[in-house]
TORBA-974549 format. One record per residue (C-alpha): residue number from 0; residue in one letter; z, x, y. Coordinates in steps of 0.02 Angstrom, whole numbers, plus 50000, padded with zeros to 5 digits. Each point is the difference from the previous one (the first is absolute). Last residue first. Example, Ala and Ser with C-alpha at 12.3 -4.5 7.8 and 13.67 -1.06 7.14 Angstrom:
<atoms>
1/S/50357/50684/49947
0/A/50033/49931/49828
</atoms>
This chain:
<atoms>
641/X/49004/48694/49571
640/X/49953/49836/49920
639/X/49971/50045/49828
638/X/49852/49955/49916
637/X/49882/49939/50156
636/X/50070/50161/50115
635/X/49964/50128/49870
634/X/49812/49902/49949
633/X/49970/50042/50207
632/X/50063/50166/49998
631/X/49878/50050/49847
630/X/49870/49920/50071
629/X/50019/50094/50176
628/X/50009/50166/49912
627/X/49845/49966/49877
626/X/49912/49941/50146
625/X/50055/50157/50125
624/X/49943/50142/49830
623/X/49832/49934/50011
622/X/49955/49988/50180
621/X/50074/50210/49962
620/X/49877/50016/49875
619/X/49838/49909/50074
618/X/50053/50110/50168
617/X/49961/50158/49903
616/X/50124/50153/50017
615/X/49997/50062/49835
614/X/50179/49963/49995
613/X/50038/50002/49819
612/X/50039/50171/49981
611/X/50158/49975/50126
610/X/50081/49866/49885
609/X/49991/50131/49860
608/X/50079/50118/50131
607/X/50136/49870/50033
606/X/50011/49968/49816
605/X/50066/50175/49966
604/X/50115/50015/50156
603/X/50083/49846/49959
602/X/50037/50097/49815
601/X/50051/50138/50087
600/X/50126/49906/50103
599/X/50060/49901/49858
598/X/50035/50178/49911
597/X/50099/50062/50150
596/X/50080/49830/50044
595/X/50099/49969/49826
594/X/50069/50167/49908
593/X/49987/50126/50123
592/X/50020/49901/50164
591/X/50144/49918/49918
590/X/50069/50120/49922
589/X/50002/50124/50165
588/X/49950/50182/49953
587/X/50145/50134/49991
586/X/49980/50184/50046
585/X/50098/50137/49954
584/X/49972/50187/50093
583/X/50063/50156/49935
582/X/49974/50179/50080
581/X/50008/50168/50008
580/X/49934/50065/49834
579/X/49903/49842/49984
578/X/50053/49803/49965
577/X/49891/49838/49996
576/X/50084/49843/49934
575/X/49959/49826/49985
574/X/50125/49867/49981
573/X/49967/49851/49888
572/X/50115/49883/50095
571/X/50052/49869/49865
570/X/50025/50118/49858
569/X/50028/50145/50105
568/X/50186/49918/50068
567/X/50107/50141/49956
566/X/49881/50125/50013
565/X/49969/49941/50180
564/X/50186/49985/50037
563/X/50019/50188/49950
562/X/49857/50040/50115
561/X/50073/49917/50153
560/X/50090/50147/50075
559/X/49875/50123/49940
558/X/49845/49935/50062
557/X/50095/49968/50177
556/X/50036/50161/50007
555/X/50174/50076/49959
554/X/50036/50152/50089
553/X/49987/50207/49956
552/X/49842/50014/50050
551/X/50069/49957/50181
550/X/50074/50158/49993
549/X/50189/50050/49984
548/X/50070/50136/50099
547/X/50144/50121/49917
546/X/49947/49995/49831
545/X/50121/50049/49850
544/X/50111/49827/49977
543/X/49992/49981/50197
542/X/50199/49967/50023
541/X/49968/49953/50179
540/X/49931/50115/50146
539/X/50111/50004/50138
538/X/50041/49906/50167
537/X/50177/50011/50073
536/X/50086/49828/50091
535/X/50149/50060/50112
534/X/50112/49842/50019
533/X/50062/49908/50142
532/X/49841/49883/49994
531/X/50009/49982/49778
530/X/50152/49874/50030
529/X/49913/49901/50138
528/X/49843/49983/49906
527/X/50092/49953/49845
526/X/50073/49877/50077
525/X/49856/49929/50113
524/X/49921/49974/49800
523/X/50138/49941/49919
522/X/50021/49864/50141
521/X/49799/49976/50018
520/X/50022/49965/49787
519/X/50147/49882/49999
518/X/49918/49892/50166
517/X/49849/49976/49877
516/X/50087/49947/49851
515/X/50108/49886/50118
514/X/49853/49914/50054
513/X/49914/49992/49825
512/X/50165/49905/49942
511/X/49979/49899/50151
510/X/49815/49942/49959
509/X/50032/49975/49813
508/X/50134/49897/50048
507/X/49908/49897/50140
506/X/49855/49987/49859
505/X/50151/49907/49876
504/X/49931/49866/50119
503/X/49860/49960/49916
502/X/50053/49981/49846
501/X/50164/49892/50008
500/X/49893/49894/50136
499/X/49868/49973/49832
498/X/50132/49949/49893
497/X/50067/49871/50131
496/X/49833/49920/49989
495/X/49837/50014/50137
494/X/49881/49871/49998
493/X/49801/49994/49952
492/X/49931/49845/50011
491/X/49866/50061/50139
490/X/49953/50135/49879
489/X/49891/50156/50076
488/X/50073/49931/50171
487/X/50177/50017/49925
486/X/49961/50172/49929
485/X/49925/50058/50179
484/X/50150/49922/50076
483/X/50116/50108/49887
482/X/49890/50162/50035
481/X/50054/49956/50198
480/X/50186/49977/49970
479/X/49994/50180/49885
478/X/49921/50109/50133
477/X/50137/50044/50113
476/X/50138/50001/49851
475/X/49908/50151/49921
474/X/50120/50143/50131
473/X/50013/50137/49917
472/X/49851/49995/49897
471/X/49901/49922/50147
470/X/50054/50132/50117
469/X/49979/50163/49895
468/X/49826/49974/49957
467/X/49960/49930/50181
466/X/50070/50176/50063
465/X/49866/50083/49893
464/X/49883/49890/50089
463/X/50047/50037/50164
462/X/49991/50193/49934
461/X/49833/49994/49946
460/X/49937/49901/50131
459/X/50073/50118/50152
458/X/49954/50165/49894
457/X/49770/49967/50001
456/X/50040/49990/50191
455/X/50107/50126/50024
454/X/49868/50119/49927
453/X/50046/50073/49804
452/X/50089/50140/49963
451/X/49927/50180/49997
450/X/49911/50070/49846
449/X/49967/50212/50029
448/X/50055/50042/49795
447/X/49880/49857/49949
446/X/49842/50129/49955
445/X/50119/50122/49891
444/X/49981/49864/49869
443/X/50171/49957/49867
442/X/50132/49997/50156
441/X/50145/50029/49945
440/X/50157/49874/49945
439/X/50018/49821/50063
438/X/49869/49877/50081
437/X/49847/49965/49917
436/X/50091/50037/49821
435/X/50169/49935/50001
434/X/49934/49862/50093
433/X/49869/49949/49891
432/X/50094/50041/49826
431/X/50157/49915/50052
430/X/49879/49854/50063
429/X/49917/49988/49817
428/X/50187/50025/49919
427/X/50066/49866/50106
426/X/49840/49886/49984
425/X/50038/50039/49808
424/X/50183/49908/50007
423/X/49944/49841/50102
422/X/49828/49989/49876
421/X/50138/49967/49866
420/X/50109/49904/50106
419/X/49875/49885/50008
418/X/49925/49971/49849
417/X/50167/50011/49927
416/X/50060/49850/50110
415/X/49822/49914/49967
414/X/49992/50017/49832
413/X/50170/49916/49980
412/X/49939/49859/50099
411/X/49827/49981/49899
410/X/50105/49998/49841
409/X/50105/49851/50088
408/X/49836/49902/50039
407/X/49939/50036/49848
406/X/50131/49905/49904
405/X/50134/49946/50102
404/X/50058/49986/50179
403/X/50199/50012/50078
402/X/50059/50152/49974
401/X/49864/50108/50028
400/X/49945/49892/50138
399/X/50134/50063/50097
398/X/49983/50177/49962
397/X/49830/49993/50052
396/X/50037/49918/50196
395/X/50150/50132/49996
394/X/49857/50146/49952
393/X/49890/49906/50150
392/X/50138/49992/50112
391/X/50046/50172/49975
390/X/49814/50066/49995
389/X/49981/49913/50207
388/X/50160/50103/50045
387/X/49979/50174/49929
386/X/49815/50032/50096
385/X/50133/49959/50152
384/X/50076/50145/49978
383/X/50188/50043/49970
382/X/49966/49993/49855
381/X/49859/50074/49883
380/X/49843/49916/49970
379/X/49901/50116/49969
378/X/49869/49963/50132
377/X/50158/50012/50124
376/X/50063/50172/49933
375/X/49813/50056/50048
374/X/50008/49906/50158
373/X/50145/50119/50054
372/X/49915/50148/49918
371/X/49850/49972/50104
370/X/50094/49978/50146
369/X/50092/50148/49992
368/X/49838/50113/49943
367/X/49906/49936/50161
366/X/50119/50019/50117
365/X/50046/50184/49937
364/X/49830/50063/49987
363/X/49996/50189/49991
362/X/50191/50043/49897
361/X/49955/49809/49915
360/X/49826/50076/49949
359/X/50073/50126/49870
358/X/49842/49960/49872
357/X/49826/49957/50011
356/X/49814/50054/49847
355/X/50088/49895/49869
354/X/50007/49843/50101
353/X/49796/49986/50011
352/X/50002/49894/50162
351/X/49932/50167/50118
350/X/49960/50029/50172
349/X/50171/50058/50037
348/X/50071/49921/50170
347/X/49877/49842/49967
346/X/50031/49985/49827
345/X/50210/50028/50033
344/X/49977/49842/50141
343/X/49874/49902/49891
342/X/50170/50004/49858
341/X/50105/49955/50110
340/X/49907/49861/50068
339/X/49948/49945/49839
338/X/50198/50000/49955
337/X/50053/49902/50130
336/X/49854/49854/49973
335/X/50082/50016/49825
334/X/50197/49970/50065
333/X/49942/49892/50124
332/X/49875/49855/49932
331/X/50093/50042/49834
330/X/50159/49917/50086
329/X/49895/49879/50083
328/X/49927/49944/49838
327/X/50171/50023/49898
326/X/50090/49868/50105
325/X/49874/49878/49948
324/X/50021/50045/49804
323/X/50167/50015/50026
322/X/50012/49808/50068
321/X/49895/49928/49896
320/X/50070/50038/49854
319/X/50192/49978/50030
318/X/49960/49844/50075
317/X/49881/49939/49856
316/X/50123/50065/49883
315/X/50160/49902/50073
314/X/49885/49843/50053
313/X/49970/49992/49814
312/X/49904/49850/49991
311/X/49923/50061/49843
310/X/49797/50009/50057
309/X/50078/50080/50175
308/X/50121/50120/49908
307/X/49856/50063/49894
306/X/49885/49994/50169
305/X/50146/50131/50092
304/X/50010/50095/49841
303/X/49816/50034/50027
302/X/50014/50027/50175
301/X/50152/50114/49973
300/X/49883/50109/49848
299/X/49845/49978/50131
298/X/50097/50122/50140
297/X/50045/50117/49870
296/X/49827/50015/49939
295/X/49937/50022/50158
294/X/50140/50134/50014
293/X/49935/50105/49851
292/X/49799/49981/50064
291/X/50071/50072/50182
290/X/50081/50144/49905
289/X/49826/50035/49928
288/X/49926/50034/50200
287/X/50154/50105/50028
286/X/49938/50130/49841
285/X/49834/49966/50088
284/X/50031/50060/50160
283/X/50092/50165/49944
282/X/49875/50044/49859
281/X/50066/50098/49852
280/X/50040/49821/49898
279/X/50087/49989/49835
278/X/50176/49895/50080
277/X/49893/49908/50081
276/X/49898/49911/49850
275/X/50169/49955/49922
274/X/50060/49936/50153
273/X/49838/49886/49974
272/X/50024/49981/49824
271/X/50183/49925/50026
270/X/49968/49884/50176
269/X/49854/49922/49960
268/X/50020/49966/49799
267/X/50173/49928/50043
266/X/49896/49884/50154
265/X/49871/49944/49873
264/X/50119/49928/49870
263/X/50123/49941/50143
262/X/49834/49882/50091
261/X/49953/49934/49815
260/X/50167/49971/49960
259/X/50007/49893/50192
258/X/49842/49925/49961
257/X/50024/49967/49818
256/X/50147/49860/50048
255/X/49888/49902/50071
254/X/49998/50006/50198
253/X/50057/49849/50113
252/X/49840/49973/50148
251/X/49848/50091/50009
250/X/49976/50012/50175
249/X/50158/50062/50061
248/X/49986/50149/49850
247/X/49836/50035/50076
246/X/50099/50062/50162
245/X/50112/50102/49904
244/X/49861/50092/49891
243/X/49906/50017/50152
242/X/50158/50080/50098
241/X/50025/50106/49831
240/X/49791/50067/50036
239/X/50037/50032/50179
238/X/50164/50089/49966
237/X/49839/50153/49954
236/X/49951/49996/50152
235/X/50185/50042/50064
234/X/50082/50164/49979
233/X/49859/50046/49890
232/X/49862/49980/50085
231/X/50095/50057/50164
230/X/50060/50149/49923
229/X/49822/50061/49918
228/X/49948/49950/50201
227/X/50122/50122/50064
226/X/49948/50129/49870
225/X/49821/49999/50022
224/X/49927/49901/49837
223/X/49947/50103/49848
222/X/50180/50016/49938
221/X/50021/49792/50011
220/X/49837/49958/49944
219/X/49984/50081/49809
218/X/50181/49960/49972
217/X/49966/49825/50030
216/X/49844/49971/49940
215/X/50041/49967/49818
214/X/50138/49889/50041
213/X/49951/49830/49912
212/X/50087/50094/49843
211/X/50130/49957/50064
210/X/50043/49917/50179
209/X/49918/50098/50147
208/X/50017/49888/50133
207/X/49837/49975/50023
206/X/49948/49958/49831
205/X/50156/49893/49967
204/X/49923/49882/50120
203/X/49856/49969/49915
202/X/50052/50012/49848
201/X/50172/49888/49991
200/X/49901/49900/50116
199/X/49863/49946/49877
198/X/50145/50012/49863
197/X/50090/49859/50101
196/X/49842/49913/50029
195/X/49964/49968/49827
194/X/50171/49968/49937
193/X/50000/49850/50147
192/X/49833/49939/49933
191/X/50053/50024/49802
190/X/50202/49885/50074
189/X/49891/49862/50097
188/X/50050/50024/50183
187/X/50176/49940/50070
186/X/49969/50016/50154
185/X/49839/49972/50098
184/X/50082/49962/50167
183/X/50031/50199/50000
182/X/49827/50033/50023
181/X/49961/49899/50132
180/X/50122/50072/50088
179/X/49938/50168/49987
178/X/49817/49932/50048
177/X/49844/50052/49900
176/X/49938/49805/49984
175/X/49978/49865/49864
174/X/50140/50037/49941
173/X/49938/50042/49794
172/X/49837/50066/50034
171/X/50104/50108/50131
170/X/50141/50063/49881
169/X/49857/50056/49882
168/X/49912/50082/50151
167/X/50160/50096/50042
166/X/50032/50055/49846
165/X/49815/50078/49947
164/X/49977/50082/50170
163/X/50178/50080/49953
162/X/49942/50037/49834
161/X/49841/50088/50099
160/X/50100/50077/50128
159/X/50088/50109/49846
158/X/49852/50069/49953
157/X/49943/50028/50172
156/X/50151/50118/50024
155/X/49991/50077/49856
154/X/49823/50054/50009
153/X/50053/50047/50196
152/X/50149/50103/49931
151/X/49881/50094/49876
150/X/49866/50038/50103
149/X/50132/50055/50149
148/X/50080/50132/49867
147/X/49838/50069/49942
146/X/49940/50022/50199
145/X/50168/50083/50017
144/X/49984/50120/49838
143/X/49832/50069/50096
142/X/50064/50049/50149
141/X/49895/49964/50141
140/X/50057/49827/50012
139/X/50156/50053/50091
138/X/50029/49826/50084
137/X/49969/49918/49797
136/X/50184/49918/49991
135/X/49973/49920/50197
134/X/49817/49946/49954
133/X/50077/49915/49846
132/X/50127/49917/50113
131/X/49904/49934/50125
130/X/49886/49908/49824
129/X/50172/49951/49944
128/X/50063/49911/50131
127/X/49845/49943/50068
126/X/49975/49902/49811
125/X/50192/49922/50010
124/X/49951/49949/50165
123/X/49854/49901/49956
122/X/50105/49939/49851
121/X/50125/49947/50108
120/X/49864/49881/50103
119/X/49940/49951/49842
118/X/50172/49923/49943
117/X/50079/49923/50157
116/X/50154/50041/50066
115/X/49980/50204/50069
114/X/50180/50075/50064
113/X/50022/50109/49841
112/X/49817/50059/49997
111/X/49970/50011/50196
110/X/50137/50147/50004
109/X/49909/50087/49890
108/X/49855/49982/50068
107/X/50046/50067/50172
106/X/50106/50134/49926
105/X/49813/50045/49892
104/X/49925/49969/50189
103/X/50096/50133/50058
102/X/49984/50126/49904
101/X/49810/49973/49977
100/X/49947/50090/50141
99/X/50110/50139/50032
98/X/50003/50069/49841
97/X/49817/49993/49973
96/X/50005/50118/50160
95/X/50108/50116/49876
94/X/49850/50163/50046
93/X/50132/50049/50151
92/X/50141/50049/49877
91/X/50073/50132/50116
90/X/50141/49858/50038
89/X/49989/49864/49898
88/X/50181/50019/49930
87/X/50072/50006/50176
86/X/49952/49839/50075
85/X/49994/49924/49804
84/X/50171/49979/49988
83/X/50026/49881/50140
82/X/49864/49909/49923
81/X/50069/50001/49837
80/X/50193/49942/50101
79/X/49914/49853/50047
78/X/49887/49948/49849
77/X/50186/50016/49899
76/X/50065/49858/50114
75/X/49818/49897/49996
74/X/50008/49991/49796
73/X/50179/49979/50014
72/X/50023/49885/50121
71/X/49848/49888/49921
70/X/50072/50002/49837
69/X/50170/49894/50057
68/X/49878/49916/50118
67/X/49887/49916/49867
66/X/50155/49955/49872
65/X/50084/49945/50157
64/X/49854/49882/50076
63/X/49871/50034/50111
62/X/49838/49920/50013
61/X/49790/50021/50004
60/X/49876/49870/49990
59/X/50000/49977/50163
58/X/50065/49836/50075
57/X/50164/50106/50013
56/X/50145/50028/49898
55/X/50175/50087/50018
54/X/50135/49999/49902
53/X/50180/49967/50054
52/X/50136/50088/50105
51/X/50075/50077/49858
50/X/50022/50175/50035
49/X/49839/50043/49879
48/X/49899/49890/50129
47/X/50038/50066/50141
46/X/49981/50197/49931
45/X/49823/49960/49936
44/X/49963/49924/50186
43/X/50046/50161/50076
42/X/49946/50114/49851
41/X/49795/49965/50074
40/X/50041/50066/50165
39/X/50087/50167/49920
38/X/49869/50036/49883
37/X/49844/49932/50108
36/X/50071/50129/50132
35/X/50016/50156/49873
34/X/49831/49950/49904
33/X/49913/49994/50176
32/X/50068/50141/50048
31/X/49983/50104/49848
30/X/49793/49956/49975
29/X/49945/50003/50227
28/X/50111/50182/49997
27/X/49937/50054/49855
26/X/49823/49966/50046
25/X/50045/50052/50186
24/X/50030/50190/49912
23/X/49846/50000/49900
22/X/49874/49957/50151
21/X/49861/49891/49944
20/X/50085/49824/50027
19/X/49910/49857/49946
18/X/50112/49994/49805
17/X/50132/50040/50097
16/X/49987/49853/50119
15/X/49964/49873/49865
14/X/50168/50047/49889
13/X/50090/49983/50134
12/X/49923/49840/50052
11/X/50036/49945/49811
10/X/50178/50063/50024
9/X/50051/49921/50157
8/X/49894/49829/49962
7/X/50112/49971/49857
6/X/50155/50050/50075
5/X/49970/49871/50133
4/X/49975/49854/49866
3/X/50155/50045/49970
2/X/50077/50010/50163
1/X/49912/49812/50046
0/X/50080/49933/49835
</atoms>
């Protein structure tokens, strides 16, 4: 416990000393440091634990147990290789000293939400988690459309905290105190209070993670954010909101049957419209920050599945669930943290997210377009990559309970395959689209024709990560013995059947048969090259169909690639266009935030300023408004309790 409690004090005495500090370059020095050393000293104890060697407690009211230090190596993992990032994307940006301060103390919080076992103390944290965060999303305040963004994720934010508020104190009335344990010793609740709390959670977790139409702020954040902190957000604050949905799940004890269709409902409306959403956007940042809505909803479709098998005794679908749903955390933790820093690394080199304005950056940035494309294949969910893995065992974990439920649970299967494989097949076309057009053909603006390739330091994370994609989809069989404790502490009585070995170790297959794939490739590959060495290679223009030099107005844009899917879909996305003798443009506004938050915003606007005309600022007022307050509180305490 004494490393983690280290880690703390690292990053919060980071956090101090660059906050004190007046000169720019010991800011970043005090900020990265202390996020690289409380990284490192805080995965120590994370690592122990995950390997079996028991959880750890103290007389604090903080512990460590494998759901806790399964999230906790990623969060402080993909902190690491940020910070390593950030030495080279923060040079020449000397006005980021917002940057500096609250980076580490959102790590810091974040790492204090998993590890945190008593219920105000993780709200506390849950609150400096987001307020570090919404300075982090508004460190280039002096744009207008960041200010917007931060409004809008701090609304969210508090929106959410105030269901959590709500949850907590419920479970408190009911233990007595705000203790984990305590918590669990309640089980079974009454099946309306256990409903109640579940939806509680359901929103205020789903909130942060970004589960629709909870999402609103997400793609307003994510490209207003600096571009190792939009990958850090992603990456991992947003797994905060599934490890609260996992952690009330403890608490609440066996789950209804509506929980888990409930859970799949949401997660198929996640993962389609926000692919959907991606596949329509112009903006680098937030084309990646609507991918992170369509795994969300990947992620919940296994943890629903995994509560249908739970409410069944289905140890096959709760497995099956669980486990892809874990295994899909870290594997968005790197494929998305990947892609942000991809995507900050062509941003910083170009000074420019809008896609259509790039083009023939793999000739300038080789690293960077590599690794993109790698965790591009991974986001899709093609094999060999690890992005390939965690969908396979939730598509078996669907298939399965295909053949064995009935009624809705059986429609809610079916949906789910098609739900998935659906968004599957348009990720492809979205990340065709990206890559195709960011980094093949001409340039499209004379301005990016001098881009170089990123520092050494911004390369090192992108490639360890891209190495990570390859690893865990060649090699899955390192991770599954620790997401099958996780199950078995979510369920004590969980035990695995013959079935379930059948399953899991078809992986080594899969694994092999990716193995030789690979080894057939590099063969073809250092055979051709040795074929084409002895040979005289002559350049010369191709068949050119009457023009000898295509221009960049010649390409597909991003407008044009995904037009054909916005007709397609114009019922549900309403696309706007705008078109001159030169140009076309298609824009898309979010349903949700159109048809729900955008009026109920409005409307909270309206009664705020009729609020604001009753202040006449006399004390007989205000003396008045504190009775009728207190009264009210007291008559909700006498009739209900809570």
């Amino acid at each position: 416990m004494i490393f983690l409690i280290s880690s703390f004090l690292f990053l919060l005495i980071g956090s101090l000393l660059s906050f004190l500090c007046r000169c720019e370059e010991t800011k970043k020095w005090m900020a990265l440091g202390g996020v690289m050393v409380g990284s490192v000293t805080g995965l120590i104890p994370a690592v122990f634990v995950l390997a079996g060697k028991g959880p750890l407690s103290s007389s604090l009211p903080i512990g460590l147990d494998l759901l806790s230090a399964f999230f906790l190596i990623a969060i402080l993992f993909v902190s690491l290789l940020t910070a390593l990032y950030s030495w080279g994307y923060l040079k020449g940006e000397p006005h980021m000293t917002v940057y500096c301060t609250f980076f580490p103390l959102l790590v810091g919080a974040m790492e204090a939400v998993v590890v945190a076992r008593d219920g105000f103390l993780f709200l506390i944290c849950w609150e400096v988690m987001s307020l570090a965060s919404f300075f982090l999303v508004t460190a280039e305040h002096e744009t207008p459309k960041v200010r917007h963004a931060g409004w809008i994720y701090l609304i969210a934010t508090h929106l959410a905290t105030a269901f959590l508020m709500a949850f907590f104190v419920i479970l408190f009335k009911k233990a007595g105190s705000f203790a984990f344990d305590d918590f669990v010793r309640l089980s079974p609740l009454s099946a309306s209070l256990s409903g109640i709390l579940f939806l509680a959670a359901l929103i205020g977790f789903g909130t942060k993670a970004g589960i629709f139409p909870f999402h609103v702020w997400l793609p307003h954040a994510h490209p207003a954010a600096p571009s190792p902190i939009s990958a850090l957000m992603s990456g991992v604050m947003i797994k905060t909101g599934i490890y609260g949905i996992l952690r009330a799940f403890t608490f609440l004890g066996p789950p209804p049957l509506w929980w888990g269709e409930t859970l799949i409902v949401a997660g198929i409306f996640s993962a389609v419209l926000g692919v959907l959403y991606a596949l329509m956007q112009h903006d680098l940042k937030r084309l990646l920050a609507y991918h992170s809505v369509e795994n969300i909803g990947i992620i919940v479709i296994g943890i629903g599945l995994g509560f249908i098998g739970r409410t069944l005794h289905n140890p096959i679908l709760q497995l099956l669930g669980f486990t892809g749903a874990l295994f899909h955390v870290w594997n968005h933790a790197i494929f998305k943290g990947l892609l942000f820093l991809g995507a900050g690394s062509v941003v910083h080199a170009t000074h420019t997210r809008a896609i259509d304005r790039l083009g023939g950056l793999l000739k300038k940035m080789p690293v960077t377009g590599t690794t993109f494309l790698i965790a591009s294949a991974a986001i899709c969910g093609l094999p060999p990559l690890n992005g390939f893995i965690s969908e396979w065992l939730i598509y078996v974990g669907l298939f399965r309970a295909s053949q064995s439920l009935s009624q809705l649970p059986l429609f809610l299967s079916v949906a789910g395959v098609v739900g998935i494989a659906f968004a599957g097949g348009l990720a492809i076309a979205c990340f065709t689209k990206v890559f195709g057009v960011v980094f093949l053909g001409e340039p499209r603006d004379p301005t990016i024709d001098g881009v170089k390739e990123s520092s050494l330091s911004m390369r090192v994370p992108m490639g360890i990560l891209a190495l990570l994609c390859i690893g865990l989809g060649l090699y899955p069989q390192f991770v599954l013995p620790v997401l099958i404790s996780i199950c078995q502490q979510l369920d004590p009585s969980l035990l695995l059947t013959s079935a379930l070995n059948e399953t899991f170790s078809s992986l080594s297959t899969i694994s092999i048969i990716f193995v030789m794939l690979l080894i057939l490739i590099a063969s073809l590959l250092i055979f051709c090259r040795f074929q084409l060495k002895s040979k005289i290679i002559r350049k010369a223009l191709t068949w050119d169909c009457g023009y000898a030099l295509p221009s960049s107005r010649m390409q597909y844009t991003a407008a044009s690639f995904g037009e054909p899917i916005g007709t397609f879909f114009r019922v549900l996305l309403k696309p706007i266009t705008s078109s001159r003798a030169d140009h076309f443009e298609e824009h898309v506004v979010d349903l949700s935030e159109r048809s729900f938050f955008a009026p109920l915003f409005q409307r909270a606007n309206r009664f705020l300023t009729f609020v604001r005309r009753q202040q006449r600022n006399r004390i007989q007022d205000y003396l008045m408004y504190i009775f009728m307050t207190l009264v009210i509180l007291l008559l909700w305490e006498v009739w209900f309790g809570i």
